[in-house]
Each structure stands twice: as structure tokens, then as C-alpha cells.
C-alpha positions as CSV (number, residue, x, y, z in Angstrom):
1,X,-18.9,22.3,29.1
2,X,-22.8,22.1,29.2
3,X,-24.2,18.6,30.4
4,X,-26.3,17.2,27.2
5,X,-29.5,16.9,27.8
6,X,-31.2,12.8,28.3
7,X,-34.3,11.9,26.6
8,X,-36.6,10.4,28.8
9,X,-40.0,9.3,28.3
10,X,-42.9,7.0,30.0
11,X,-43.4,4.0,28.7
12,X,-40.0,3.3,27.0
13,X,-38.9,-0.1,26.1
14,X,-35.3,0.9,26.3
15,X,-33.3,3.1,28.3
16,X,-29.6,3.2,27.9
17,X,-27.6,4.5,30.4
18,X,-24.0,5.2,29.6
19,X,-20.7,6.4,31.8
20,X,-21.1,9.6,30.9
21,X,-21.2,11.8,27.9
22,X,-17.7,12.5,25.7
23,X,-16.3,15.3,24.8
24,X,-17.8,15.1,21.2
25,X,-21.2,15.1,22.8
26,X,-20.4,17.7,24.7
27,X,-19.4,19.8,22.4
28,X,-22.2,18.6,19.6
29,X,-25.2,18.0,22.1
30,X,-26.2,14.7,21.3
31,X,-25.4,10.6,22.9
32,X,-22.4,9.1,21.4
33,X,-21.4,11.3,19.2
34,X,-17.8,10.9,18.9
35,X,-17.0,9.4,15.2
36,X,-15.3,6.3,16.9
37,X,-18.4,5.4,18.5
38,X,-20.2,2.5,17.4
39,X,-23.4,2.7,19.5
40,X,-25.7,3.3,16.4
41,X,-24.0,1.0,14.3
42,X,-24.6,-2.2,16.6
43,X,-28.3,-1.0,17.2
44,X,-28.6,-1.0,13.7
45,X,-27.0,-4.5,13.0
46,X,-28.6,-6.0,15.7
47,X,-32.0,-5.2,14.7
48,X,-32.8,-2.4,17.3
49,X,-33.1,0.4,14.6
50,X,-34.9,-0.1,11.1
51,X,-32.2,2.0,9.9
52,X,-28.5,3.8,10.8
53,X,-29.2,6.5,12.5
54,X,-27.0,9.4,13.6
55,X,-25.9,10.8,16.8
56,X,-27.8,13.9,15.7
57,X,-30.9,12.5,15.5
58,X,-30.8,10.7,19.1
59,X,-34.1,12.3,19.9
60,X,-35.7,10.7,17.3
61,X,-35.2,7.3,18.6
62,X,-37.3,8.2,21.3
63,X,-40.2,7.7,18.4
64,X,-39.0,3.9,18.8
65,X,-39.1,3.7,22.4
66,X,-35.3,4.2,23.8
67,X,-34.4,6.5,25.7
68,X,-30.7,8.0,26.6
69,X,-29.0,9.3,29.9
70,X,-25.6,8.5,32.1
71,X,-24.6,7.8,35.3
72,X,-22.3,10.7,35.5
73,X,-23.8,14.0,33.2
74,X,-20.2,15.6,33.2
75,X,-18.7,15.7,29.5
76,X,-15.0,14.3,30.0
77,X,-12.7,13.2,28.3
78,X,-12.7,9.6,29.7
79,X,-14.1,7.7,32.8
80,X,-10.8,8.4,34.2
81,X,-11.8,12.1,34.7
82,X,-14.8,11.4,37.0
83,X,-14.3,10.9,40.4
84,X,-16.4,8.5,43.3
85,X,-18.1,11.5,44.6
86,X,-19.7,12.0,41.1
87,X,-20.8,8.3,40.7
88,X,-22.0,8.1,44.5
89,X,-24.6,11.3,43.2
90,X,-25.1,9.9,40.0
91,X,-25.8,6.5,40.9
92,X,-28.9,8.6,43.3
93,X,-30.2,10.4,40.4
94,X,-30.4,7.4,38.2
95,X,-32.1,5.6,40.6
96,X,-34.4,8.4,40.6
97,X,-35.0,8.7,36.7
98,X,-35.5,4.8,36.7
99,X,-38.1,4.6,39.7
100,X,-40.1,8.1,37.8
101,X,-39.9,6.6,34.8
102,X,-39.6,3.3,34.8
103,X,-38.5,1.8,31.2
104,X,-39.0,-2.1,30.9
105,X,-35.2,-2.6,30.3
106,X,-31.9,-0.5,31.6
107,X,-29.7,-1.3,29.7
108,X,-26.1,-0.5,30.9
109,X,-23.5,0.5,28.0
110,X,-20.5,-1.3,29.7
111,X,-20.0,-3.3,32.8
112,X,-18.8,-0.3,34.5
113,X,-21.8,1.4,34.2
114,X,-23.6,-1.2,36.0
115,X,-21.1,-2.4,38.5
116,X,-21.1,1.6,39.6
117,X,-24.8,1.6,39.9
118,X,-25.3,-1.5,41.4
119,X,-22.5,-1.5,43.4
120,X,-21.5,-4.7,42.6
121,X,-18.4,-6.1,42.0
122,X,-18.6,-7.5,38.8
123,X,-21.3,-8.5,36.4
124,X,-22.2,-10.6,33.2
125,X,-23.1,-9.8,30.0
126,X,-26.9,-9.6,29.7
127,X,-29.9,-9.8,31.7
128,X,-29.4,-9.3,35.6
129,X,-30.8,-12.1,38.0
130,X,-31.4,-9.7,41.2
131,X,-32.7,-6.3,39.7
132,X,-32.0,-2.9,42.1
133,X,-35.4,-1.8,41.6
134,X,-37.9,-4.2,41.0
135,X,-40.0,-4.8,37.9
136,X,-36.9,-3.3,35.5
137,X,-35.0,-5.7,33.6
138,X,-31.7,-4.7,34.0
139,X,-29.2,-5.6,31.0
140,X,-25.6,-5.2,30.9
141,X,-24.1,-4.7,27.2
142,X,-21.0,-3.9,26.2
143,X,-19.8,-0.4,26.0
144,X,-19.6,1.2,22.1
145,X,-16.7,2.6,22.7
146,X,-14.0,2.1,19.5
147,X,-11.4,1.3,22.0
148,X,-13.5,-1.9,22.9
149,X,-11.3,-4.6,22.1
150,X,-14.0,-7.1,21.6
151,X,-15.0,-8.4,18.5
152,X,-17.9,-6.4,17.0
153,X,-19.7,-9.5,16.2
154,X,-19.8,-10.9,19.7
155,X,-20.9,-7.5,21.0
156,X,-24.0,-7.0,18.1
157,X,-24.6,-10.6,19.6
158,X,-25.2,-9.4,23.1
159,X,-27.1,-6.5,21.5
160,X,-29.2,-8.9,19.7
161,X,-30.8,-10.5,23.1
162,X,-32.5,-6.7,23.2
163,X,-34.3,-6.8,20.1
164,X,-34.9,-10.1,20.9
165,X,-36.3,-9.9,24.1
166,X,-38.4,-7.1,22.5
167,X,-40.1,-9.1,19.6
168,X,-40.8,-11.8,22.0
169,X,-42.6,-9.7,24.4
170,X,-44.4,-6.9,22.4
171,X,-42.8,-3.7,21.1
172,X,-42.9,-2.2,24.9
173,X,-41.5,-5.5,26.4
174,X,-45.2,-6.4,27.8
């Protein structure tokens, strides 16, 4: 299955960074596609987007200033299909997309995500005290996954600290 293609930008306020792409993607072409997802849903609620979107118009969130790509390219069917070797060269390649183009947040769709690039061994919700590359906020949210298990509220609460953190300090977190 192809690897689905990230949308990157300068300038971006916003760049999610997920595990890696599902099968749904895969197959469809676009972020978080699977039907169970509910990574446009909490952007919406939590004051990210002016409006639901729809996995198949991901590019067009770019227009706001968010960006898309994952620590592992691979379409699987869950982060149980990727092995270390693929998140040692992922975790390289990020770190190159984030030093090119240098969005004012990362923000990591699960504490996986982050803990795997970061290398750390475990991480809070939010923003990061000790960035990996300097002058990038990095923020750990909850993954969107429907097999989360935590409330939706509490995670559209994490959310939230985005689009406030971005109304605070300019539409491009200046």
C-alpha cells in the first residue's frame, strides 16, 4: 500500500504528527480517515477548525495553518505492525521535516508518538518543558483513535490548550 502523502508548509502554526497512517488512509489517501477516527471531530469542538471538516479535505486545512505527517509513513493496520527499525528512521526523518520546516507547535497525536520521537520514557499531556529541537513547542495530545478509552471531553480539553495557545499568541503562534 502507497504511503499517503504529508502536507507540509512554511510557516505553519500546527503540525500534527501521528503513529502512522491506517489502513483507511491508505487505501483513501488522506490523514485519519478511518470512520472511527475522531481527529476532526475534536479539532472542531475544540475550536481549532471553524467548521467539521473531512478526512478528504485534509489538504485544505493547510489554508488554516496545520499541517499533517507521521512518525512511521507505512499504512498498517495498527502500531503493533511497525517495527523499531522503522521508528529508529522515522524518528530521523521527522527530525528532518521539523528542522526544514519548522512549525511553531508539534503536536504529537498520542504519547507514543512522542515518547518514540523523543525517546523518552514517558510524557504528559500538553506542552513539553525540554523541546528536541529548539524554538518548536512541542505538545503531546491524545491520540483520536476510537479505541481511546478516555473521555472525549477531557481529550477536546487537552485539544483546547492548542487553539488556546494560538489565540493568545497570534494566528501563527508569534
Amino acid at each position: 500500500m502507497p504511503e499517503i502523502p504529508d502536507h507540509l508548509d512554511y510557516g505553519l502554526s500546527i503540525l500534527f504528527i501521528g503513529f502512522n497512517p491506517s489502513l483507511k488512509s491508505g487505501e483513501t489517501g488522506h490523514h485519519y480517515a478511518n470512520p472511527r477516527n475522531n481527529f476532526y471531530r475534536i479539532l472542531h469542538r475544540a475550536g481549532l477548525t471553524p467548521r467539521l471538516y473531512d478526512a478528504s479535505e485534509d489538504q485544505e486545512l493547510l489554508k488554516l495553518g496545520y499541517g499533517f505527517t507521521n512518525i512511521v509513513a507505512r499504512p498498517t493496520r495498527g502500531i503493533d505492525d511497525i517495527d523499531r527499525s522503522e521508528y529508529a528512521e522515522g524518528r530521523e526523518i521527522l527530525r528532518a521535516k521539523l528542522t526544514e520546516y519548522r512549525p511553531k507547535i508539534a503536536c504529537f497525536v498520542g504519547k507514543g508518538v512522542y515518547t518514540e520521537y523523543g525517546k523518552k520514557s514517558k510524557a504528559d499531556w500538553g506542552f513539553q518543558p525540554d523541546p528536541v529541537i529548539t524554538g518548536i513547542h512541542e505538545f503531546v495530545a491524545p491520540s483520536s483513535s476510537g479505541l481511546v478509552r478516555m473521555p472525549m471531553e477531557e481529550i477536546i480539553g487537552i485539544y483546547r490548550q492548542l487553539a488556546e495557545y494560538i489565540a493568545e499568541h497570534g494566528e501563527h503562534g508569534e
